[in-house]
FIPAGU-857035 format. One line per 5 residues: number of its first residue (from 1); their letters; for each residue x negated, y, z of C-alpha. Coordinates in steps of 0.001 Angstrom, whole numbers, plus 500000, padded with zeros to 6 digits. Example, Ala and Ser with C-alpha at 12.3 -4.5 7.8 and 13.67 -1.06 7.14 Angstrom:
BEGIN
1) as) 487700/495500/507800 ~ 486330/498940/507140
//
This chain:
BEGIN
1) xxxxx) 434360/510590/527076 ~ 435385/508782/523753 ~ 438118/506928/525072 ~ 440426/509913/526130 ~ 439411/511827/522645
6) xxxxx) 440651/508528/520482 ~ 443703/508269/522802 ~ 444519/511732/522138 ~ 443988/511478/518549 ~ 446130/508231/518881
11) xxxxx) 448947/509650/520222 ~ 448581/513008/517433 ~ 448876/510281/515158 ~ 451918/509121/516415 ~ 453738/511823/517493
16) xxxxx) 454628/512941/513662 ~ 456238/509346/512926 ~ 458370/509368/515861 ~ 459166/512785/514386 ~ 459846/511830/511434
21) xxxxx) 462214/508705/512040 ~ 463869/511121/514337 ~ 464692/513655/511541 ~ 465772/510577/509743 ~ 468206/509432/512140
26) xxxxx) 469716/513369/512629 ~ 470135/513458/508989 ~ 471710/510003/508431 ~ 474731/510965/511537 ~ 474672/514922/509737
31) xxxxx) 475880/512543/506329 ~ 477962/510546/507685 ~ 479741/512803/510487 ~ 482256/514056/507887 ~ 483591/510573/507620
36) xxxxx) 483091/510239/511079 ~ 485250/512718/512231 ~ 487709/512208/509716 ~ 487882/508424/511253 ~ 488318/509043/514535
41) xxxxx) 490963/512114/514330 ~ 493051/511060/511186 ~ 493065/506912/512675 ~ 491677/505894/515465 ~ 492735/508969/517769
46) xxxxx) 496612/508614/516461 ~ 496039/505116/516842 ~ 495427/504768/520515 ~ 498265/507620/521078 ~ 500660/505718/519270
51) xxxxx) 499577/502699/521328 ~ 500149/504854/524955 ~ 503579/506342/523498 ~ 504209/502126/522940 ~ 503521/501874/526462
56) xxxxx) 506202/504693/527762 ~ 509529/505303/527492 ~ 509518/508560/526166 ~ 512840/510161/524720 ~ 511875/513587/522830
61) xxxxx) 514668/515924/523621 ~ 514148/515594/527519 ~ 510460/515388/527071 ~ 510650/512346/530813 ~ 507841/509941/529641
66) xxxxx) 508142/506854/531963 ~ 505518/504080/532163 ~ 507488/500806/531035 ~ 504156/498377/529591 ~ 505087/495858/526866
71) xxxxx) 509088/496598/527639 ~ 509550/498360/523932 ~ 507449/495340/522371 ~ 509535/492560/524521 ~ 512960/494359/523549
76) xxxxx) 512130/495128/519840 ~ 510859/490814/519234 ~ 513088/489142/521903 ~ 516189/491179/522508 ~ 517057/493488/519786
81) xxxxx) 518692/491737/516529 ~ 518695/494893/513945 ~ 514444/494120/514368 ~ 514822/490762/512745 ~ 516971/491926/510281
86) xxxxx) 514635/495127/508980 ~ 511887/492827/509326 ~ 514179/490259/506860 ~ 514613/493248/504375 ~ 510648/494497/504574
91) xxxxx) 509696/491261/503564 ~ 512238/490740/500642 ~ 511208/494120/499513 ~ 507615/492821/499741 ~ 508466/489913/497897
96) xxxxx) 510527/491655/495312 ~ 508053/494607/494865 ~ 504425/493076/494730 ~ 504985/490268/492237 ~ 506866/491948/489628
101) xxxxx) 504545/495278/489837 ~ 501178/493214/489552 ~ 503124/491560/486814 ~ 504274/494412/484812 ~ 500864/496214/485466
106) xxxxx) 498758/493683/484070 ~ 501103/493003/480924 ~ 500826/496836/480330 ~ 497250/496592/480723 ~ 496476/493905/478649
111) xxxxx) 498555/495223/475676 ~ 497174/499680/476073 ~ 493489/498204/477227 ~ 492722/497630/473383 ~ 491817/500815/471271
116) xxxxx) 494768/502075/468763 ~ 496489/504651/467263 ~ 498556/506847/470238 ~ 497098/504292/473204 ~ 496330/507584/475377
121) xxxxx) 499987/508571/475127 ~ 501900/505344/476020 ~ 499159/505346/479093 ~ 500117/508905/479922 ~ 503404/507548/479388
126) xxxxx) 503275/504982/482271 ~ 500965/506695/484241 ~ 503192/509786/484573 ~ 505104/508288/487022 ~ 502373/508289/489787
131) xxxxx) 501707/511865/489990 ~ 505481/512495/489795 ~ 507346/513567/493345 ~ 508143/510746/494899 ~ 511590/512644/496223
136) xxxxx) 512383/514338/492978 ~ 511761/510675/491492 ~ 514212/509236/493965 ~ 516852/511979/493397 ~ 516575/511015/489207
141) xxxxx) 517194/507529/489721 ~ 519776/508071/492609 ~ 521865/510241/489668 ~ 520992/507840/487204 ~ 522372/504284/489168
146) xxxxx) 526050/506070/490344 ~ 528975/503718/489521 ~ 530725/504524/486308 ~ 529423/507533/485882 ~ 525930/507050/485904
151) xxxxx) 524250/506879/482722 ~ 522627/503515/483241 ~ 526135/502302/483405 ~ 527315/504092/480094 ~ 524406/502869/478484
156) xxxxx) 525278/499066/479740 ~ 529033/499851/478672 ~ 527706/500782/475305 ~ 527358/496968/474636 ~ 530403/495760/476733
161) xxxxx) 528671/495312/480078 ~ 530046/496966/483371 ~ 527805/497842/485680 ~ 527999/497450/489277 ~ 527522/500754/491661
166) xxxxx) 524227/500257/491929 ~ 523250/502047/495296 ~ 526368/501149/497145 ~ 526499/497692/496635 ~ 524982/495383/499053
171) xxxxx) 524417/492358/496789 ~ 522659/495233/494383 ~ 520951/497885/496331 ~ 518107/496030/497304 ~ 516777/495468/493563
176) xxxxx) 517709/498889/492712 ~ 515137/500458/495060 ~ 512476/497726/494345 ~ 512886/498517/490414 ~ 512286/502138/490984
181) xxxxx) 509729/501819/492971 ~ 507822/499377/490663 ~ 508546/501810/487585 ~ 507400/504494/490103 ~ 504063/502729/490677
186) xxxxx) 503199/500376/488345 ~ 501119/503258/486261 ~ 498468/503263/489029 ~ 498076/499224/488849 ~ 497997/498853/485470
191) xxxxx) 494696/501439/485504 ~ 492866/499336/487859 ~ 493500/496776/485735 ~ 492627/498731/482362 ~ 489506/499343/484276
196) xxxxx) 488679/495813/484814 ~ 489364/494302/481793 ~ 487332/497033/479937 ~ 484307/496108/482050 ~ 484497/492029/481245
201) xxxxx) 482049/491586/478544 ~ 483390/490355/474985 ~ 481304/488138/474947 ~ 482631/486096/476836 ~ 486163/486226/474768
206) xxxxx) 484362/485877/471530 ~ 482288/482388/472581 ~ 485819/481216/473917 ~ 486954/481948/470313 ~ 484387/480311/469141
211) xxxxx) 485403/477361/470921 ~ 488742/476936/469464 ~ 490490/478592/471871 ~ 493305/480181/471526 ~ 494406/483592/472917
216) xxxxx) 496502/482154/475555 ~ 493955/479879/476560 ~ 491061/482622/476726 ~ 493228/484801/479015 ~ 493923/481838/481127
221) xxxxx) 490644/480148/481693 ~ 488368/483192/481024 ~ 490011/487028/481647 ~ 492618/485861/484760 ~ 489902/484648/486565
226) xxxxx) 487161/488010/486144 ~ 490181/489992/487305 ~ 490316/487747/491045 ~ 488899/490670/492580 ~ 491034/493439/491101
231) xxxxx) 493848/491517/491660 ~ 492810/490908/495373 ~ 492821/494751/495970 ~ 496048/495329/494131 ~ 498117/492699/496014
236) xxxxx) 497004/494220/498971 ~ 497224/498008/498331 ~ 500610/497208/497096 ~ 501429/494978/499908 ~ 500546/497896/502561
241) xxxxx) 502480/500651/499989 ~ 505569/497878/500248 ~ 505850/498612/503833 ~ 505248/501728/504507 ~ 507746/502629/501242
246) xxxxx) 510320/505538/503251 ~ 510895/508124/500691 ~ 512828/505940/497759 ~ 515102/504089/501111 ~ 515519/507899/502780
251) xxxxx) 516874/509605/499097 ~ 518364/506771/497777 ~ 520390/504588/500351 ~ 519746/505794/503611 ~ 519358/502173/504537
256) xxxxx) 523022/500814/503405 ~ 524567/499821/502926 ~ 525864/497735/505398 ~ 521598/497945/506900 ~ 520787/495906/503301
261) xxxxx) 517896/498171/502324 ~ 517032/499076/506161 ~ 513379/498529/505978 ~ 510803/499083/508764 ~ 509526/502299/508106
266) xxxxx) 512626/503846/507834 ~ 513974/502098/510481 ~ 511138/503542/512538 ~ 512162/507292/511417 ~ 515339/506255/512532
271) xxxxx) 514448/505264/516377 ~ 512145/508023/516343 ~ 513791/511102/514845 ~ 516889/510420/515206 ~ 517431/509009/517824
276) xxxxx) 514338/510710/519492 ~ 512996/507823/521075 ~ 509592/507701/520717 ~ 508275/504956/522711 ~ 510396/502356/520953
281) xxxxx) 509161/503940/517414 ~ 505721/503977/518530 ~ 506129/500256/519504 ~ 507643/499795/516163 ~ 504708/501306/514445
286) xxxxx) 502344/499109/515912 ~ 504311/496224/515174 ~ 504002/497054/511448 ~ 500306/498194/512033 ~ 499534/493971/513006
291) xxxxx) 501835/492739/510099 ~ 499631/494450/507515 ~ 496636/493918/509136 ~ 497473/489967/509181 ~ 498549/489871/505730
296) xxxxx) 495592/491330/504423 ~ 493268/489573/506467 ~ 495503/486226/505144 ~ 495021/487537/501735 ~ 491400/488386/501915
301) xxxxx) 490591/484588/503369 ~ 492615/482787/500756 ~ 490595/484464/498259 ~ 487122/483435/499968 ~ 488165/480324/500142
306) xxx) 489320/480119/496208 ~ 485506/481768/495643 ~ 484136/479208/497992
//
């Protein structure tokens, strides 16, 4: 008679822990479904439709979707020259863009990160840019770069220097767009960095000082290094904003000219919404997708490795 009376009691025992870690397990998924659902209908849900569109030929203004598999990826890397070519001006806008913005951003933040008299303006300053339209930004610049009549031009004629048409030149286009954009953006860079360098102790500058170092030398062997990891997520969050840049190309050059600035993203507006096919766009769109996802998986194991 004792046996069934302790199992009973046994199992009362239990029966509130299972309860319990249940509750705990409702109200961990109730936290987290926000993000959750978020996830799956702002990435992953576009990103399998995007991959089926990839998989169709699907032109917009008759609504026919054929099946046609890996016939948009084979004709977009084996058959279609303009790819090669956007893909040849993505990655010199890349190249242009992420070097001199890190550059610029950490040069501002070394020289506003120090406390002085007016350093919250000339960071509101710089920083205005960021929360600026990117469109009425373009539209500025796009006034501001015309041939003679542009004022950069009258400024550079000011001191006997004729400038070149700016935005309708091929040889000068290209580094047009990638200045604005880095003058655009650089605000938001040279934050992060602010940020970092405020949180590096001064101690460690002061023993370096101590040492005989000199300023040079402490930024070199001591600051550069403590700002790896900021550095790591700027290069890439400025790598992934390098090719997905559509606005400044759309407002400014409408890819030309002669296809100089013709970049991926707007070349996959162009295949999608203009010329309404949007299986080859879709394929397009995942092609980019893989190119950032390599290059910040490249990025993220060279820095292991330098930490190794």
């Amino acid at each position: 008679m004792t046996r069934p009376s302790s199992h009973r009691s046994g199992a009362q025992a239990r029966a509130p822990r299972l309860t319990l870690q249940l509750r705990d397990a409702i109200e961990g998924w109730l936290f987290v479904s926000p993000t959750l659902i978020g996830f799956l209908i702002f990435f992953l849900g576009p990103l399998i439709a995007i991959f089926i569109y990839a998989m169709s030929d699907w032109n917009f203004l008759s609504g026919e979707a054929i099946f046609v598999g890996l016939a948009n990826f084979e004709d977009a890397l084996f058959q279609n020259p303009d790819f090669w070519h956007v893909l040849r001006n993505s990655a010199v806008f890349a190249l242009g863009l992420v070097p001199l913005n890190v550059a610029l951003a950490l040069f501002l933040a070394v020289a506003l990160s120090r406390p002085f008299r007016g350093v919250i303006v000339f960071r509101t300053i710089f920083f205005a840019p960021v929360i600026t339209s990117a469109i009425a930004w373009a539209i500025v610049w796009k006034f501001m770069l015309q041939g003679e009549g542009g004022p950069v031009n009258q400024m550079l004629a000011l001191i006997g220097i004729a400038g070149p048409n700016w935005l309708r030149e091929p040889n000068w286009a290209m580094a047009a767009v990638i200045v604005t954009r880095v003058i655009k953006m650089v605000g938001l860079n040279m934050i992060l960095y602010i940020a970092a360098l405020q949180a590096i102790p001064r101690d460690y500058d002061e023993a370096a000082g101590l040492e005989g170092a000199s300023r040079w030398q402490v930024f070199r062997m001591v600051t550069w290094p403590l700002l790896g990891p900021t550095t790591l997520v700027i290069v890439i969050l400025t790598t992934i904003g390098s090719f997905k840049v559509f606005d400044h190309i759309y407002q400014m050059t409408g890819g030309g000219p002669e296809n100089g600035t013709l970049v991926l993203a707007f070349y996959i507006y162009q295949q999608g919404f203009q010329f309404f096919d949007i299986g080859y766009a879709s394929a397009l769109a995942m092609i980019m997708f893989v190119i950032v996802m390599a290059l910040t998986i490249v990025q993220l194991t060279v820095r292991r490795k330098e930490n190794a």
